[in-house]
C-alpha positions in Angstrom: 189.0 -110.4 124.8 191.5 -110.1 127.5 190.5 -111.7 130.2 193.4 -111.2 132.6 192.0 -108.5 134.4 188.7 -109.0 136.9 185.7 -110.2 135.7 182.4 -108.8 137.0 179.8 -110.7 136.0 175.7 -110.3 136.4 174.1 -112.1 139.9 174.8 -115.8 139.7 172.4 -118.3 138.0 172.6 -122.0 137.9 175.5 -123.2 135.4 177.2 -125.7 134.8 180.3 -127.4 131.9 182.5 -130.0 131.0 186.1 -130.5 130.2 187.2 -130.5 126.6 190.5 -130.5 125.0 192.4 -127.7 125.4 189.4 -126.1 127.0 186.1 -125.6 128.7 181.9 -126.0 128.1 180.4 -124.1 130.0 176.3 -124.2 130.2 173.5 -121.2 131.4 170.3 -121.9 131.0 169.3 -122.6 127.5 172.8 -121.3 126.0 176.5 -123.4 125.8 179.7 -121.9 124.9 182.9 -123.5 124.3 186.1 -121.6 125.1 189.3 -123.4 123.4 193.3 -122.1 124.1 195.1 -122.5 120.4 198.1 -123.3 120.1 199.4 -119.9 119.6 198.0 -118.7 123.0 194.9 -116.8 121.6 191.5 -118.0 123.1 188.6 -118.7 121.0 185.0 -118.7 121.6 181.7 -120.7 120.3 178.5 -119.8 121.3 175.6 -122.1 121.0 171.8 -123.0 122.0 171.5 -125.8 124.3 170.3 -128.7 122.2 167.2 -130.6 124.4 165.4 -133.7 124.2 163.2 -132.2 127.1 160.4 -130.8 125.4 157.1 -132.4 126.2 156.0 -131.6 129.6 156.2 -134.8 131.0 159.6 -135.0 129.9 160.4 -132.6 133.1 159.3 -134.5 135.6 161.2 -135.5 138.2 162.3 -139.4 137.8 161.5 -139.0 134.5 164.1 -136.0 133.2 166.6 -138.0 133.9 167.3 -140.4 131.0 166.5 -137.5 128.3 169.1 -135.0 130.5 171.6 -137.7 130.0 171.5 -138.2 126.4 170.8 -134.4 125.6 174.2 -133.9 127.8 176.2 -136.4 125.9 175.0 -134.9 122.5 175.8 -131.3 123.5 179.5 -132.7 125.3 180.0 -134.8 121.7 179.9 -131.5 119.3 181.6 -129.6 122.0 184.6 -132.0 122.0 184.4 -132.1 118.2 184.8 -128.6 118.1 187.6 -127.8 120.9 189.3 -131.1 118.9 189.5 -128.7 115.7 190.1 -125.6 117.7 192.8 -127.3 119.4 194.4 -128.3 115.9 194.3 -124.9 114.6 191.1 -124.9 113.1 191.7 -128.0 110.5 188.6 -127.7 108.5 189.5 -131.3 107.0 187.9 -133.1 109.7 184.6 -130.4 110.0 182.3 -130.8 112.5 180.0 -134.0 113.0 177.3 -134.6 111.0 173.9 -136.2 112.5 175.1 -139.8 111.1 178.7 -139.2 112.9 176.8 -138.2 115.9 174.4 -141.0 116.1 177.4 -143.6 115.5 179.5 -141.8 118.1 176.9 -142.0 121.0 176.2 -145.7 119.9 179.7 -146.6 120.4 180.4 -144.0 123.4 177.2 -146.0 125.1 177.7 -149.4 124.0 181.6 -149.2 125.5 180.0 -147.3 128.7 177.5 -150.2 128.9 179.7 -153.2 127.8 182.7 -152.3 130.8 180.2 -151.1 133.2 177.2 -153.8 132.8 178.1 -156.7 130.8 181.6 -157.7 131.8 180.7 -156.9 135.9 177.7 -159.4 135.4 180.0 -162.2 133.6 182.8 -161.4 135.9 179.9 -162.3 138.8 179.1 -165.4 136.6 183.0 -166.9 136.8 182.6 -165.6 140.6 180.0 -168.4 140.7 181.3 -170.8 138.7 184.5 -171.0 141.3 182.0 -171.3 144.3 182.5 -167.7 145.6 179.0 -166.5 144.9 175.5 -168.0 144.8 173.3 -167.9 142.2 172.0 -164.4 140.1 168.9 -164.6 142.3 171.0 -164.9 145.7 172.5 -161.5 147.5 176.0 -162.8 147.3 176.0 -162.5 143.2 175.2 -159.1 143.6 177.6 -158.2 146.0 179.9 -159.5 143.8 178.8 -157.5 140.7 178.8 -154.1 142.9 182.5 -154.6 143.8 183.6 -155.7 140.8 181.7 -152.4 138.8 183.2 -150.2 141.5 186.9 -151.8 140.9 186.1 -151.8 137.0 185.4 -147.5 137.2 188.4 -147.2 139.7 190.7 -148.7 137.7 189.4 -147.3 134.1 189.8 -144.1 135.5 193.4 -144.3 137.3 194.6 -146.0 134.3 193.6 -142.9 131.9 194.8 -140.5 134.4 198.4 -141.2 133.0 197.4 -140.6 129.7 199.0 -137.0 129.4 196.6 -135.3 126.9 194.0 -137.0 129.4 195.4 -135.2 132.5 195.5 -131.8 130.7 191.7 -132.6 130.1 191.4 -133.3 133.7 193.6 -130.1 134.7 190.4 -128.2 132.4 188.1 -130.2 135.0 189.2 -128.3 138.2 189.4 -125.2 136.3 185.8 -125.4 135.4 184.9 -126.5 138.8 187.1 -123.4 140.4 184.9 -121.0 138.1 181.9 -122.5 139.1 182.5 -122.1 142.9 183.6 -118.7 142.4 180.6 -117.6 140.1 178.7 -119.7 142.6 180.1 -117.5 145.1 179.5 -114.3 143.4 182.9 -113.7 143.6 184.8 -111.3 140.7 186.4 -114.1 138.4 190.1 -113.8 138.1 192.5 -116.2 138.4 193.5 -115.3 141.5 190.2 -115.2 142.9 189.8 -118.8 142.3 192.8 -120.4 143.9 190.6 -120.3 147.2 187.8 -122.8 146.2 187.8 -126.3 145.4 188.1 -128.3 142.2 186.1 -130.5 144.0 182.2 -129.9 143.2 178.9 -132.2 144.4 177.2 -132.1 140.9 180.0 -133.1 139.2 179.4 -135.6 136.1 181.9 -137.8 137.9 179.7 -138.1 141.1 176.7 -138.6 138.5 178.3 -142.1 137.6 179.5 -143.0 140.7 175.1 -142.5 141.9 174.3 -144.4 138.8 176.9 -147.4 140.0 175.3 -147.4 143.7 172.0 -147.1 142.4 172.3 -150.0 140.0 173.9 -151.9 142.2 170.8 -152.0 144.6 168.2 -151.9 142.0 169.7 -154.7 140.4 170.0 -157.0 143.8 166.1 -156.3 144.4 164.7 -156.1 141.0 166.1 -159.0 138.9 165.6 -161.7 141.2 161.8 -160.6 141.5 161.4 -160.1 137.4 163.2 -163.9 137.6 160.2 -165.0 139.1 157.8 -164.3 136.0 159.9 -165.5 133.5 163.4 -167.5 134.1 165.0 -169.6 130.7 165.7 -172.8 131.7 169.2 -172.8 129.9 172.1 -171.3 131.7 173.9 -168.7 129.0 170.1 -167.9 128.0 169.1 -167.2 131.5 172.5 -164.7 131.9 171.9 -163.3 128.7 168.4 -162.3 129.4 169.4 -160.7 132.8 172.1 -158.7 131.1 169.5 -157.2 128.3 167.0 -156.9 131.4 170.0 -154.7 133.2 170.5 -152.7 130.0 167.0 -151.8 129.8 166.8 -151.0 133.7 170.0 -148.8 133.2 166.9 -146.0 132.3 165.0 -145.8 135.7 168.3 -145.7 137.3 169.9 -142.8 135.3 166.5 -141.0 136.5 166.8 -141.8 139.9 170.6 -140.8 139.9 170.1 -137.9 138.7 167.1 -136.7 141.0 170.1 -137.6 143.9 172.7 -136.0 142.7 170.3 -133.0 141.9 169.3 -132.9 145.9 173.0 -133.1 146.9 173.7 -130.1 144.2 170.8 -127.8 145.9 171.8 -129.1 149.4 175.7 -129.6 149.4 176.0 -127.5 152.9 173.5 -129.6 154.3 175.4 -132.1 157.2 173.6 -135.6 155.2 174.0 -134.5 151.5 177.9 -133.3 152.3 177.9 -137.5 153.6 176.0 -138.7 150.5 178.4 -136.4 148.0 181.5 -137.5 149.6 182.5 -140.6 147.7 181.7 -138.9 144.7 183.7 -135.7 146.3 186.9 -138.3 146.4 186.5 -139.8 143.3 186.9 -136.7 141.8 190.5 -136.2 143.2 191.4 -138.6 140.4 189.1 -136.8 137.9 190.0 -133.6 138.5 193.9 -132.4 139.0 194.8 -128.4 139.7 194.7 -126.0 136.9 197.2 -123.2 136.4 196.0 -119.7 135.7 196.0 -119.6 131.5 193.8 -122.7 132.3 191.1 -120.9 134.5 191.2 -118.0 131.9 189.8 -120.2 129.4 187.3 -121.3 131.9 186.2 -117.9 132.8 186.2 -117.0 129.1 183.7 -120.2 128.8 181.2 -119.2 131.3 181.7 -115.3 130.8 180.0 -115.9 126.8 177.9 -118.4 129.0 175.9 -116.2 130.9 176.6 -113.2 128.3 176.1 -114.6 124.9 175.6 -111.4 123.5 178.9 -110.1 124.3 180.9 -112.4 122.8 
């Protein structure tokens, strides 16, 4: 496929990817494909159905679709960096692609980690907080204040310190190339390389923005919701009483992945609007950290991504 020259592709539908190593997912509708650079320059192609959890009707409802849309995306981003990983090693056949126990296990330990840095330690971070007199109680304002800050610096720093990682950095060199595509296709511009050096690798419905909306939203859910549940049922003994909150959290991390993704939908569909450009920002600069510029053999691989996207049947 040579994919140096333009790229004119049918009107622009919805799409949208992920970074993998040494590559790019790109998503259209009910079809993925993964577009990986070898080692000896050639670029190679997978095309895929979309695997969905979102079947029953009720499943797509709005403050509903979100919890299923997160773990259908973190299934489909799991194979996809399985396979750019063998792609990206020449095709070693050893390691094979994951197998439904592997994949279960992964997203276990991919959420439990997610969950443990992100929920658990802010809370007991909040709890030493208390402890030295800083902060009131779990049911005061203070505690929660604390707990917001202390997730915000957590994500911050996690994601500054794997920014140095240099196989990282590639990964997040893929990220503006796949957001670069996007605006162009977005655009219904030709896709080149050279087309793409004029947009962004910025983009409002980043996955990156989708954490930082499930951060503020938990934050606020959190500082109005657990001191009200507290008032049915509160264990008498402190590490009981923190422990319950923290499973309580954990289980409330669902209606907030639904209503973080219903904002971060509405910013997507409005991004030129004056309010939803204010609500994307933060999201917007975080992604200067996630995202770092690609060069053109980079974008090629994105293009190839979204060009077997959109046109599975020509690849």
């Amino acid at each position: 496929m040579n994919l140096r020259g333009l790229l004119l592709l049918a009107a622009p539908q919805s799409v949208g990817g992920q970074a993998v190593i040494e590559g790019v997912m790109m998503r259209a509708k009910n079809t993925l494909a993964i577009a990986v650079r070898k080692s000896d320059g050639e670029i190679v192609t997978e095309v895929r159905p979309w695997f969905t959890m979102i079947r029953h009707p009720l499943l797509k409802k709005p403050f509903v679709r979100g919890f299923p849309v997160l773990m259908e995306t973190m299934v489909n981003g799991i194979k996809a960096l399985n396979y750019s990983a063998m792609q990206a090693a020449d095709g070693d056949e050893e390691a094979g692609e994951l197998t439904n126990w592997h994949l279960a296990l992964t997203m276990v330990l991919a959420l439990g980690a997610a969950l443990g840095l992100f929920v658990v330690l802010p809370h007991f971070l909040s709890v030493g907080m208390e402890m030295l007199g800083w902060a009131g109680d779990v049911e005061s304002l203070s505690f929660h204040a604390w707990d917001g800050v202390i997730k915000m610096l957590v994500f911050v720093g996690y994601i500054l310190a794997i920014s140095y990682i240099p196989d990282i950095r590639r990964v997040f060199e893929y990220h503006g190339a796949e957001h670069k595509v996007i605006w162009t296709w977005e655009d219904g511009k030709d896709l080149s390389p050279a087309a793409t050096r004029f947009y962004s690798r910025l983009h409002p419905r980043c996955g990156t923005a989708f954490l930082l909306f499930v951060l503020a939203v938990s934050i606020l859910l959190y500082a109005v919701l657990v001191p009200y549940l507290l008032t049915f049922y509160s264990p008498e003994h402190f590490a009981a009483k923190h422990l319950y909150i923290v499973a309580m959290k954990l289980v409330l991390m669902v209606p907030v992945s639904c209503v973080a993704y219903e904002m971060i939908k509405f910013a997507g569909k409005y991004s030129r609007n004056f309010l939803c450009r204010i609500l994307c920002w933060p999201g917007l600069m975080m992604q200067l950290l996630t995202t770092k510029e690609p060069d053109d053999s980079q974008v090629e691989v994105a293009i190839a991504a979204l060009q077997c996207a959109v046109n599975p049947e020509e690849c």
